[in-house]
C-alpha positions, 0 to 999 in steps of 0.5 A, a space after each residue: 754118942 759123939 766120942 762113938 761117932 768120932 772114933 768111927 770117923 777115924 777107924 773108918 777112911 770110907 766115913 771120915 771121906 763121907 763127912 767131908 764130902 757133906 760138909 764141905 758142899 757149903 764151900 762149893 765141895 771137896 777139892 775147893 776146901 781142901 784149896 782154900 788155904 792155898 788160894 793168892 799164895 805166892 811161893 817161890 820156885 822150889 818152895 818147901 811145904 809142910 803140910 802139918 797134921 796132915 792126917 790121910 794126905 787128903 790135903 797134901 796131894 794139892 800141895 805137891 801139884 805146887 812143888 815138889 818138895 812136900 812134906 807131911 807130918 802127922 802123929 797117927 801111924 794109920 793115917 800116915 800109911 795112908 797118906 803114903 799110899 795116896 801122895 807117894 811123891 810127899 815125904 811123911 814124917 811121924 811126929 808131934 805139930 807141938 815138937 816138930 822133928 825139923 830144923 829151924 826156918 827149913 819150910 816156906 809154907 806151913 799149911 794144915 786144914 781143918 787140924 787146930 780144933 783138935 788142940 787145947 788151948 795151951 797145946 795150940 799156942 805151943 804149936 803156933 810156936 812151932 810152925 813160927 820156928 820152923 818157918 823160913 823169915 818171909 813164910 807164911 802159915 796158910 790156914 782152914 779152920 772153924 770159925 764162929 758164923 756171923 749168919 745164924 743160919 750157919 749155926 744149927 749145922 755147925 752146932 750139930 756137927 760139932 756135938 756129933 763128931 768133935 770134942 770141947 775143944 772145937 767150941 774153945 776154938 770158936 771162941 779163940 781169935 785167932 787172928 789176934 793169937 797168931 799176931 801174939 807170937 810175931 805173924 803178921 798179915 804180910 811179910 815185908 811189914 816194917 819193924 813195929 809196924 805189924 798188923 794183925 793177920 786178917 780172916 777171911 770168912 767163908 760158909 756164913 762165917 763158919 770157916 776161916 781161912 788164914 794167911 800168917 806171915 814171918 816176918 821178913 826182918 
């Protein structure tokens, strides 16, 4: 039943819209989630973004309200038509997020929504990898993603979404911290942190804890 549900969710814009819009009222609706990444960022004029797993462009319409150099890079052909034909001023790029096709430190701000819960464990660390290598010193990884909910009220709809429209891997992610990975590989909560001093990016919780949103700085030195 879910492996069907999913399957329709993606062959189907119109019902993975549907299930968004739902989801995301816990957050105040739609436009806010598809924001909430992006909230207190401070880019520089004429930024970089890359908006990574970027599916249809339902995020990436946001960033290019930010700049206009926006790129999206997404493995599904599909998606990316679609994406194309809704944020036409974006550059899209077909590809892997665990072997981008860019240069070293070309973006100022990787973001994706809602994408590394589809990652296995392995494949997640790779693509933490790469978003570093492709991030300019001083970038930073902006982030939306499940969290584990610290009000248990949260849970049985969490619960029941992730049976119905995910995979295992949303549940390995739950019980990832995330924070601490990320630190793993260099990020830190703020770019101008001092050589051996670089504290571990903070979550900030949402939806009784059942998301978290993520800012990942590289360091500047």
């Amino acid at each position: 039943m879910a492996t069907i549900l999913r399957d329709w969710s993606y062959r189907y814009p119109w019902l993975y819209d549907a299930i968004a819009s739902v989801s995301a009222i816990a957050v105040g609706g739609t436009d806010r989630f598809r924001q909430l990444a992006l909230q207190d960022l401070d880019l520089p004029p004429e930024a970089t973004v890359l908006d990574l797993c970027c599916g249809g462009g339902q995020a990436t319409r946001y960033l290019t309200a930010l700049t206009p150099n926006v790129f999206g890079l997404d493995a599904s052909p599909k998606a990316l038509r679609r994406a194309i034909h809704h944020v036409p001023q974006a550059t899209f790029v077909e590809g892997w997020a665990e072997r981008m096709p860019f240069e070293d430190e070309q973006f100022d701000l990787v973001h994706t929504s809602a994408a590394l819960h589809e990652m296995e464990p392995n494949q997640l660390r790779q693509i933490i990898k790469e978003v570093y290598r492709v991030l300019k010193p001083g970038g930073v990884f902006a982030l939306v993603d499940f969290h584990a909910p610290q009000n248990p009220l949260f849970m049985p709809a969490l619960a029941v979404f992730l049976l119905l429209f995910e995979t295992e891997t949303s549940w390995q992610l739950l019980r990832t911290d995330l924070p601490a990975l990320l630190a793993d590989f260099q990020f830190q909560n703020a770019p101008d942190a001092k050589a051996g001093d670089r504290p571990v990016p903070q979550a900030i919780l949402y939806a009784g804890g059942s998301l978290q949103v993520i800012h990942a700085y590289k360091p500047l030195t």
